[in-house]
C-alpha positions in Angstrom: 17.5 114.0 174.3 16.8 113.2 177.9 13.0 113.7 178.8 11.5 113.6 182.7 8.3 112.1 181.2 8.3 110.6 184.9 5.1 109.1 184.1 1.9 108.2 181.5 -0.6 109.1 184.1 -2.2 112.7 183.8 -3.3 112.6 187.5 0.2 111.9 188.3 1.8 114.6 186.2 -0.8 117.0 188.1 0.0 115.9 191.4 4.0 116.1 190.7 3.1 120.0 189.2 5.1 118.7 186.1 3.6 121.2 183.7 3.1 118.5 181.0 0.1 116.6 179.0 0.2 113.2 178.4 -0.7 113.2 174.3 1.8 116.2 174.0 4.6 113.7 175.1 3.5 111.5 173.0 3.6 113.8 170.4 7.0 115.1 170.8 8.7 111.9 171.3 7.0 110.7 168.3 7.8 114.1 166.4 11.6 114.1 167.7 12.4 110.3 166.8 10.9 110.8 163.1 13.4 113.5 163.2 16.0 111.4 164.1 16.6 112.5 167.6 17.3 109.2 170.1 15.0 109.4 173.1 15.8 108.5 176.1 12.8 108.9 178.8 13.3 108.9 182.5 10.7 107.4 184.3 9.6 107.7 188.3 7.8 104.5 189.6 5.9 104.7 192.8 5.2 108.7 193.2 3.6 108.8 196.2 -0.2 108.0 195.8 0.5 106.5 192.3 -1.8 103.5 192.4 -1.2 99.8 190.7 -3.6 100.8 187.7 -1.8 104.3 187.2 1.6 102.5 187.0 0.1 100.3 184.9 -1.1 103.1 182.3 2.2 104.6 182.1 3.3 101.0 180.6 0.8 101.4 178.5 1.5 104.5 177.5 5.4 103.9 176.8 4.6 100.4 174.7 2.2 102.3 172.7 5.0 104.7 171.7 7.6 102.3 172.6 9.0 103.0 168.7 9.9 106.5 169.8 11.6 105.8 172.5 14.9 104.8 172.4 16.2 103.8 176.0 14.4 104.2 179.3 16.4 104.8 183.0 13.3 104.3 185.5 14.0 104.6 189.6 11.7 104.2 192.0 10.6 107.1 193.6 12.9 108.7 196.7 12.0 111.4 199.1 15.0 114.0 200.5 14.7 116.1 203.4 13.4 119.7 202.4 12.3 118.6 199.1 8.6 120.0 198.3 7.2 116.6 199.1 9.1 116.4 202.0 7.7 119.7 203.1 4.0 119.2 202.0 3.4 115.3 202.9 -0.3 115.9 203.4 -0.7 117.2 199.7 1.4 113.6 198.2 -0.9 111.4 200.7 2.1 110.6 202.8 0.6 109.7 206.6 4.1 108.9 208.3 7.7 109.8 207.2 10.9 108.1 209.2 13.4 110.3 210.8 16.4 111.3 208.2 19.1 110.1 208.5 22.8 111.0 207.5 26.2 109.1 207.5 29.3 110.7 207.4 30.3 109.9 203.9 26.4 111.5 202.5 24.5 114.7 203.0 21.4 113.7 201.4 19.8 110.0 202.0 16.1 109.0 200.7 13.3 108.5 203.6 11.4 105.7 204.2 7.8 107.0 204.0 4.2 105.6 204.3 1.4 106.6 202.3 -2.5 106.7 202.9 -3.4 105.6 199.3 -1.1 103.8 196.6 1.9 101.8 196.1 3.2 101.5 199.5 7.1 102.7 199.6 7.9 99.1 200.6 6.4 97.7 197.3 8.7 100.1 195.1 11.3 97.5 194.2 8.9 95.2 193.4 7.3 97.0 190.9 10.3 98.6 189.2 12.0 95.4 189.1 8.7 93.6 188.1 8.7 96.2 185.0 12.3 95.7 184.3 12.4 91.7 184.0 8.4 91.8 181.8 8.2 95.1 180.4 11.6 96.9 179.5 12.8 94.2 176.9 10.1 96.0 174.8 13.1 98.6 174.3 16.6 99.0 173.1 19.3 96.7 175.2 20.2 99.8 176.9 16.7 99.5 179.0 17.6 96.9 181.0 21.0 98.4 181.9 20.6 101.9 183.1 19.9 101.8 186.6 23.0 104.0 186.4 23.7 107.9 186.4 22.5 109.7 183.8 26.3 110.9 183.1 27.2 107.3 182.6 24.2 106.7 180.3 25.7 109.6 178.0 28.6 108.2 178.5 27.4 105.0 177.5 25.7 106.5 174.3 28.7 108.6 173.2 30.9 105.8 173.2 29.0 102.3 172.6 32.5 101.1 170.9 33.6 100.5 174.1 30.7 98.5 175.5 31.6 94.7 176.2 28.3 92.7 174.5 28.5 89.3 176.6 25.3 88.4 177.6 22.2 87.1 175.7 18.5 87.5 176.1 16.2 85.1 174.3 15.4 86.3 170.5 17.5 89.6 171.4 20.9 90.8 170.4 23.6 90.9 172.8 23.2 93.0 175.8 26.0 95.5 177.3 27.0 94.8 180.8 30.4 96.3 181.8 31.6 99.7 180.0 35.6 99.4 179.2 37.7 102.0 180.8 38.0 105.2 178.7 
C-alpha cells in the first residue's frame, strides 16, 4: 500500500489539514506489515513552516517504525499555482512567492517561495538529500532509489526480476539502479 504519511509531526499534519494522528499511523503501518502488507510511505520534506526540529521528528518517527515500513519515496515540498497553499500563503507562513512561470512543453511548474518561519525553500535539497545519504539506508534498497514516479515505483515492485543489482553499499546488499526494459 502507498500511504501520504507526509510527515511525523502532528503540527505539520494540522497545518497540511491532513486529517491524520501521528500514533494512528504508527499503528496502522505497524498493524498492516504484521499482516503482511509492504508499506511504502511517501514523505514531504520542507512543508512550508516545517522547522529543522519538526523534520527531525518525522525521522524519528519513521526509524522508530522503520520495521513497518517497507520503502520510502520522499520530495521536497513544491508549490503550484492555484493550489490551496498557493491561494492562502499567509495561512503556510509564506511572505513572498515568485512569479509562475510556464514553458511550452509544461502547464504546471513549482514556485520558488519564501517563508517567514522554517526551512527556507532554498534549503529543501539540502535536507532531503542530507536524509537520503544518513538516514534512508535505515530502509529497504528501494529507499534510496525512488526519487521516481510513483507508477515506476509499482512498477519497480511488480517486477523486481527485472531490476539490474550493480551497485554496493557498505554492509548492505546490492542496490537497484537501472530497471530493464519490459
Amino acid at each position: 500500500i502507498i500511504w501520504g504519511v507526509e510527515s511525523g509531526c502532528q503540527r505539520v499534519l494540522d497545518l497540511m489539514d491532513k486529517g491524520t494522528v501521528v500514533e494512528d499511523m504508527s499503528r496502522v503501518l505497524r498493524d498492516s506489515a504484521h499482516s503482511g502488507i509492504k508499506n511504502h510511505v511517501f514523505l514531504i520534506i520542507g512543508f512550508p513552516s516545517e522547522t529543522k526540529e519538526e523534520l527531525k521528528e518525522t525521522m524519528d518517527f519513521l526509524y522508530e517504525i522503520r520495521s513497518s515500513i517497507h520503502s520510502i519515496h520522499k520530495g521536497p515540498f513544491s508549490l503550484y499555482k492555484d493550489s490551496l497553499i498557493y491561494e492562502n500563503p499567509e495561512k503556510f507562513y509564506i511572505t513572498k512567492m515568485d512569479t509562475p512561470n510556464y514553458s511550452k512543453n509544461s502547464t504546471q511548474c513549482a514556485i520558488a517561495y519564501e517563508v517567514s518561519q522554517g526551512i527556507k525553500h532554498s534549503e529543501l535539497k539540502l535536507y532531503s538529500d542530507f536524509y537520503t545519504k544518513n538516514f534512508l539506508h535505515h530502509f529497504t534498497y528501494f529507499s534510496e532509489n525512488l526519487n521516481i514516479l510513483r507508477h515506476h515505483a509499482l512498477l519497480i515492485y511488480s517486477n523486481p526480476d527485472k531490476l539490474i543489482f550493480n551497485v554496493k553499499r557498505p554492509g548492505a546488499e546490492s542496490v537497484p539502479t537501472l530497471v530493464q526494459a519490459w
